[in-house]
Structures are given as structure tokens and as C-alpha cells.
C-alpha positions in Angstrom: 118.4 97.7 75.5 116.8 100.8 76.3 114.2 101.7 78.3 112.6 104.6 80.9 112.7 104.6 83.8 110.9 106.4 87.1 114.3 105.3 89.4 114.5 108.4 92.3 117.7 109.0 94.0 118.0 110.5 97.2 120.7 110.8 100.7 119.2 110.2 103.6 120.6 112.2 106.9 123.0 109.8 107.6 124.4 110.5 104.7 123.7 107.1 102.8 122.3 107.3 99.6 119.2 105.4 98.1 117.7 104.1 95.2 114.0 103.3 95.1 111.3 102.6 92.3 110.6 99.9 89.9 113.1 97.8 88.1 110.5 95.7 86.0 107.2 96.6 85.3 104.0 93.8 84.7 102.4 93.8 81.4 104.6 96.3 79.5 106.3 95.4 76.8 110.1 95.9 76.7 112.2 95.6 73.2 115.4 94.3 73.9 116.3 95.5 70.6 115.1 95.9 67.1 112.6 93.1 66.6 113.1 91.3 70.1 110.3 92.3 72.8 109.5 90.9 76.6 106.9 91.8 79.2 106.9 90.3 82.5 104.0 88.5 83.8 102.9 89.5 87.5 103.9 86.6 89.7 107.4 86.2 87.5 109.5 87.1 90.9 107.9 85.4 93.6 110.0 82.5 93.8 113.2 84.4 93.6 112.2 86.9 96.2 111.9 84.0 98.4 114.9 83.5 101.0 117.4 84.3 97.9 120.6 86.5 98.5 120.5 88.8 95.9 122.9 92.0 94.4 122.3 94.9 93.1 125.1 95.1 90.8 126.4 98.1 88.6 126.1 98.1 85.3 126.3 93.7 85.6 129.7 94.0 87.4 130.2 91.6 90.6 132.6 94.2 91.4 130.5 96.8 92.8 127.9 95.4 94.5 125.7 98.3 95.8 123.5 96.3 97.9 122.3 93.0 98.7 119.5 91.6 100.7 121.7 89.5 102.7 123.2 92.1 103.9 120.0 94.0 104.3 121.6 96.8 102.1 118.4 96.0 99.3 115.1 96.1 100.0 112.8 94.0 97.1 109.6 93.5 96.8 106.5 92.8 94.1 103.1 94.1 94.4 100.5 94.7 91.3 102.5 97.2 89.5 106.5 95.1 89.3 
């Protein structure tokens, strides 16, 4: 799959580092690969952002977890855009 994206990195004075933008976009289509397209409809999250415990993962790896928001290490969120 490949796809751009506006992802910013930055360290804060503490001396963590952060992540920020938009992992999914609403209403733009996506192809998975040759022939296979998505788009994700605004709304699509809103259960899932609700009292869930979930990773931000590396590359899919339960290995490295590089933040969750039970640990309040990720911050998610949905407005109009993703």
C-alpha cells in the first residue's frame, strides 16, 4: 500500500518526541493496490474512539508500541477532515 502523507515529527523540551497529523483521511480514495481502492466515510471511527485502549504500533508490530491511549501516551481524535 502506498500513500502520502502530511505526518510532522517534532521533540518537545523534555525531550520526548511526537507524532501529529492525520492517519486516515474522509472521502479520499486510497488503492490498496493495483485494482483494490477504499475511502473512509466520516463517522467510521466514532465507535472505536470510544473508551477503547488503543496502540500505536510500528510498522504492525506488538513489539514496539509507541503509544497508547491507556497510557495516555496517544492522543486520537476525528473531526471533519479524518
Amino acid at each position: 500500500m502506498v500513500f502520502q502523507s502530511e505526518l510532522k515529527t517534532r521533540a518537545e523540551e523534555n525531550g520526548e518526541a511526537l507524532i501529529e497529523g492525520y492517519f486516515a483521511v474522509f472521502n479520499q480514495e486510497t488503492e490498496l493496490w493495483p485494482g483494490a481502492f477504499e475511502e473512509i466515510a466520516p463517522g467510521a471511527f466514532d465507535n472505536s474512539l470510544r473508551n477503547n485502549d488503543i496502540m500505536c504500533l510500528d510498522n504492525h508490530d506488538t513489539r514496539i508500541v509507541l503509544g497508547s491511549t491507556g497510557s495516555q501516551t496517544l492522543e486520537l481524535k476525528a473531526d471533519s477532515h479524518g
